[in-house]
N, C-alpha and C positions, 0 to 999 in steps of 0.2 A: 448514428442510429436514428431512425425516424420512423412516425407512426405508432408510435408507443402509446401507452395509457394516457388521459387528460387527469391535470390537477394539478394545483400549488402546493407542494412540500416545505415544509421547513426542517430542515436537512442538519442537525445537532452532531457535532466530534467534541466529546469532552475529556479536556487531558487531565492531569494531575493538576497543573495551572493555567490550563488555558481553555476556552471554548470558542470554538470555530463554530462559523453559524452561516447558513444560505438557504435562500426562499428562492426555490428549485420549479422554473413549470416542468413538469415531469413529460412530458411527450416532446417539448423541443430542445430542453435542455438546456432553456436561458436561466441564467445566473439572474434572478430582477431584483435582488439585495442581498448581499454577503458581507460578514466581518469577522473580527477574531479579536476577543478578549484575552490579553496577557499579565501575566504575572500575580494570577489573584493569588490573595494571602501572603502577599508581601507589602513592602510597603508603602510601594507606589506600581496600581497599575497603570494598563493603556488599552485605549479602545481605539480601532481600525473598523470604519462602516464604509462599505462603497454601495451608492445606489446610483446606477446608470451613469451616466460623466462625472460624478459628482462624486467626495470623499469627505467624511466627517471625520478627527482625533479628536481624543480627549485623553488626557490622564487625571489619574485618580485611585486612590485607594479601594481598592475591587474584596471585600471580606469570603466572600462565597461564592459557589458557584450559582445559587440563588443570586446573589445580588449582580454578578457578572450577564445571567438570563435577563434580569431585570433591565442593564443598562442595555443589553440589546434591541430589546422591548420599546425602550426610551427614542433609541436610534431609528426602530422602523418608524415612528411617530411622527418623530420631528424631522426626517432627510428621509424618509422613502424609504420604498414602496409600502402602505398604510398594511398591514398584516389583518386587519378590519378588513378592508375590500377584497384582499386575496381568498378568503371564505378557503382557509386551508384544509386540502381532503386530509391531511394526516403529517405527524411530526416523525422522522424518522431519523433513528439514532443510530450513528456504527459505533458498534462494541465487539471489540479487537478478539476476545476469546469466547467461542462457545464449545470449547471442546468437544465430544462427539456425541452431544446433545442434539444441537443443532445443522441442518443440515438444510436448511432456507431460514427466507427470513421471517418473523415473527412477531403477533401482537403482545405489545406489553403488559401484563396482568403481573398477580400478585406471586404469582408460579413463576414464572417468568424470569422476574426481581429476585427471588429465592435462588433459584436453580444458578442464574452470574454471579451470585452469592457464593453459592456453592463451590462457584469455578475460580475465585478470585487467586488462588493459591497457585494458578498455571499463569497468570498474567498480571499479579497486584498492582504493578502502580498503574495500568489500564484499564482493568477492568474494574477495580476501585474508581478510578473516574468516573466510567461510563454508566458507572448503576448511580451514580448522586447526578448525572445528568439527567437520566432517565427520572430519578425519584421528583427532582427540579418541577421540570418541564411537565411530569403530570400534575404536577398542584397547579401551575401556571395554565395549562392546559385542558382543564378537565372534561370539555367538552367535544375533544379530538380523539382521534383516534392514533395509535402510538405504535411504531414498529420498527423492532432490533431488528438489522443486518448486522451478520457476524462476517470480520475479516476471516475465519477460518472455515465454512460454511463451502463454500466453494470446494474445496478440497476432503471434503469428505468422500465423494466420489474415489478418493484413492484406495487402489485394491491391497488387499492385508500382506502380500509384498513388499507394498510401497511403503507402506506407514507403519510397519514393524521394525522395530530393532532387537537385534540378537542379543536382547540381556537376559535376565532370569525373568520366569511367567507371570512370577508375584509382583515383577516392579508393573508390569503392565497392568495386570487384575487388578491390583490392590492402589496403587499410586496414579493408573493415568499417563504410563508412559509410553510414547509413540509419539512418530511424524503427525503435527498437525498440518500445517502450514500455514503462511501469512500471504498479504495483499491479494487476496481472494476476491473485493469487490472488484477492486481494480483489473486484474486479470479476467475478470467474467467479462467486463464493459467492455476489455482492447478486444476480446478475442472475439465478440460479434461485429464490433467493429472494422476488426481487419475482415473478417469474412465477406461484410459490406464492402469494400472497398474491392475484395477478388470478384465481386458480383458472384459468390456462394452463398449455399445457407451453412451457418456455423457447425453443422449435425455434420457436413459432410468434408471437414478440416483437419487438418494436425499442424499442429502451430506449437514454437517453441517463446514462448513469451518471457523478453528479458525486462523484467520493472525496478528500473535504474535509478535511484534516490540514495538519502542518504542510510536510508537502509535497500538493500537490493536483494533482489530476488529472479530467480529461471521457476518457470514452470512450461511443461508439458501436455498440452491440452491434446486431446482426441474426441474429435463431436462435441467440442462445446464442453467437455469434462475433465476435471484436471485426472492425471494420471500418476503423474509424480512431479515433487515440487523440490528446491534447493534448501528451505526452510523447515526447521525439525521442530520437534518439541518447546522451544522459543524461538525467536528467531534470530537468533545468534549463528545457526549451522548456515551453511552455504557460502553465500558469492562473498568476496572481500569488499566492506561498507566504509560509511563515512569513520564512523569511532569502532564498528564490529569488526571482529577479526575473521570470523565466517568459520571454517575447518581450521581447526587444528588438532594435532595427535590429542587424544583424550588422555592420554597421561600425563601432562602440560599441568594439571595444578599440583599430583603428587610431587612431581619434581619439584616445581615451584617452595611447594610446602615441604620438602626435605631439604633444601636446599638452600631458599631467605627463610624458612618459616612463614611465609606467607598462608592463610586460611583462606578457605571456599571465596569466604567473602569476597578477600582482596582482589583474588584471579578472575570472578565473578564482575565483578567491575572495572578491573582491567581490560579484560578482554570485551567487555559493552560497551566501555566508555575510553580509552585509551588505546585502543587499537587501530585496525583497519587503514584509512589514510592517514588519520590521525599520528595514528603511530609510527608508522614507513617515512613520511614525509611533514608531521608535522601541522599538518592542515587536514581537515575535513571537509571544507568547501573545495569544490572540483573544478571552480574557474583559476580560485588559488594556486591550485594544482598545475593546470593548465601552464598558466603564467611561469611559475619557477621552474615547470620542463621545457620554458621554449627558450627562460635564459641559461641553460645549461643546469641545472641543479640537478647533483646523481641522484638524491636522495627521491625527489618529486619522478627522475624520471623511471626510476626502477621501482615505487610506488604505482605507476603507471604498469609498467609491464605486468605487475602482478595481479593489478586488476586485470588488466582484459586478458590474461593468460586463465586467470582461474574462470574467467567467461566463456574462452574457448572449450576449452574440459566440459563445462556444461554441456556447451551447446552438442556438442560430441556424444555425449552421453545420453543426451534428449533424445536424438538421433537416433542412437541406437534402440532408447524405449521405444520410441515411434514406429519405427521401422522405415517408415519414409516422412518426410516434413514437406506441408506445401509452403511456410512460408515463415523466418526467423522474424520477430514484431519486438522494438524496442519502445518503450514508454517511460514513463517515470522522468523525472528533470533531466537529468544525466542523457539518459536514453534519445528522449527527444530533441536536446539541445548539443551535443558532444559526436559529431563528424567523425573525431579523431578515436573515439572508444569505441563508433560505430565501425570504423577502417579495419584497426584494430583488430579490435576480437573475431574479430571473420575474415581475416587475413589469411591466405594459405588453405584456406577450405573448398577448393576448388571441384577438388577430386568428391566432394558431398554435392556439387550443383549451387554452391552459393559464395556468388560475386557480386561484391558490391562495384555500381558505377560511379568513380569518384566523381564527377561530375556532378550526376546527380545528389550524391551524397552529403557533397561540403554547399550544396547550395540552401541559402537562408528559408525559411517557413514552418509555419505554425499548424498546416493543414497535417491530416493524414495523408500518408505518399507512400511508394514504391522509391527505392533508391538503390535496388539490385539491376543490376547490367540486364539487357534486354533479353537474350539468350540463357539467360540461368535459370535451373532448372526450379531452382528455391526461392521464392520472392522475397525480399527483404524491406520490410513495412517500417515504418517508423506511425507511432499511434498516438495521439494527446490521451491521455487517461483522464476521466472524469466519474471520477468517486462518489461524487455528490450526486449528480443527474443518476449514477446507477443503482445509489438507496434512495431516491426520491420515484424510478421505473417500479423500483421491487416495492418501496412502499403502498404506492398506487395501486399496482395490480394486485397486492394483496387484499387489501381495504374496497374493492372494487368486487370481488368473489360472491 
């Protein structure tokens, strides 16, 4: 993406214990200082600053998310880039749930702060983060201008088909239940991306967007708008992840809990945190994975198949929303690093127009590429996703208006 809005962002992800942080020029989308504070509130943190060749550590007892903003603060100071000369047009914040409040993104006010308040009960240990970053970084800040992107924002576009479930009226009316979806900045950024890359404009696309990490996700974009996504009401529903289980029969805790006695809870954090690859094989990290399938391990390698079998399904099923696809886009770690899950999952879909050229496929790089056979009818993209640079565009051109 180029030609975008001018300005220096500082680009804020606040977890429960961590705060990732990058001073974003928003129109080219250089990184010209980024770090990540971990482990605050325990009892030893650690700070990671990288500015241009150059890399600071430090460990230390981190109390707050205040005093974590703080050591960042310390870092642009002393190792670059001075946050003084970047004369920042705006601080922008992703905060993961704005349920169907939000549907761009927005300045931070006292309404604002209230309303993620509000919403905490759809995303707690998130969206609790993301409102004390927020709260932070306006005392620190007071003289900037501040603006939420929400990871579910994107997906509002989806029609009340997509985003309905067949339960009772009251749990929707009254509770807030429906498909939201997730990685929504991420999916905005690949998907004008890859349109760049087909030399279209995004309005005129249909793209089936797979964003491969250790949480993952399919979405269905049509014109630049998602249509329908693989992530529901958390993001637990969909593709098979690092610890997520993704689909499973919804009767799975009743049993559970007639069966060990297990409650909501237990099955609740099993299936978040104990599942997925985790579970099948053991491991969560997917080079892990990798490695125990190439020395024979059944467990890693039918881990394997299940991921990119529940990918194909996807992609089939996008297919059919779309009606036609100009192009399947894989992004996210996995996505863009992993040959074998690209191979894979789009194996045997010939008869749809999309073949991948192994050649091109298993060959090393970092850019955006085509890596579909020359003749197929579906292009097959591989995308770097850049989260940051795409709330530091929306920041911009908000604060720019």
């Amino acid at each position: 993406m180029s030609g975008g809005p001018e300005g220096r962002v500082l680009v804020l992800n606040a977890g429960s214990s961590s705060l990732k942080y990058s001073l974003v020029d928003s129109a080219s989308g250089a990184a010209l200082g980024s770090g990540l504070v971990e482990r605050i509130g325990e009892a030893e943190g650690s700070l990671h600053h990288t500015s241009g060749s150059s890399s600071h550590d430090e460990d230390r007892r981190i109390e707050s998310h205040e005093d974590a903003l703080r050591l960042a603060l310390e870092a642009f100071d002393e190792h670059g880039p001075s946050l003084d000369d970047a004369r920042l047009t705006a601080v922008g914040h992703r905060v993961v749930h704005g349920g169907d409040r939000f549907s761009a993104p927005a300045l931070v006010d006292d309404d604002l702060l209230s309303t993620v308040e509000q919403l905490v009960p759809l995303a707690p240990l998130h969206n609790k983060a993301n409102l004390e970053g927020m709260r932070v970084a306006l005392r620190l800040f007071p003289d900037v201008p501040h603006v939420a992107v929400f990871d579910t924002a994107f997906h509002q576009t989806l029609p009340p088909h997509a985003y309905t479930y067949a339960v009772p009226r009251a749990w929707a009316e009254e509770h807030h239940i429906r498909r939201y979806g997730f990685h929504g900045t991420s999916v905005s950024f690949v998907a004008g991306e890859a349109a760049r890359l087909l030399g279209r404009d995004v309005e005129e696309c249909r793209f089936v967007v797979l964003h491969l990490g250790n949480g993952a996700s399919a979405t269905a974009v049509d014109g630049g708008r998602s249509v329908e996504t693989s992530m529901g009401f958390t993001p637990l529903e969909g593709l098979v992840m690092g610890t997520r289980s993704g689909d499973v029969d919804p009767a799975l805790p009743g049993h559970l809990n007639r069966h060990l006695g297990w409650d909501v809870i237990d099955v609740d954090r099993a299936l978040n945190r104990d599942s997925g690859l985790k579970g099948l094989a053991g491991s969560n990290d997917f080079r892990e994975l990798l490695a125990k399938k190439h020395t024979g391990d059944e467990d890693a390698a039918l881990a394997f198949d299940v991921y990119c079998h529940r990918l194909r399904k996807y992609v089939g099923a996008y297919y059919a929303v779309l009606g036609t696809v100009d192009a399947v886009v894989f992004t996210g770690g996995v996505g863009e690093k992993s040959h074998h899950v690209r191979a894979a999952a789009l194996a045997g879909l010939g008869r749809l127009g999309i073949e991948v050229d192994e050649e091109l496929n298993s060959a090393s790089g970092s850019d955006a590429r085509d890596v579909a056979t020359t003749d197929a009818d579906v292009r097959v993209l591989v995308v770097p996703t850049n989260e940051e640079w795409e709330i530091a565009r929306q920041a911009t051109e908000l604060v720019s208006r």
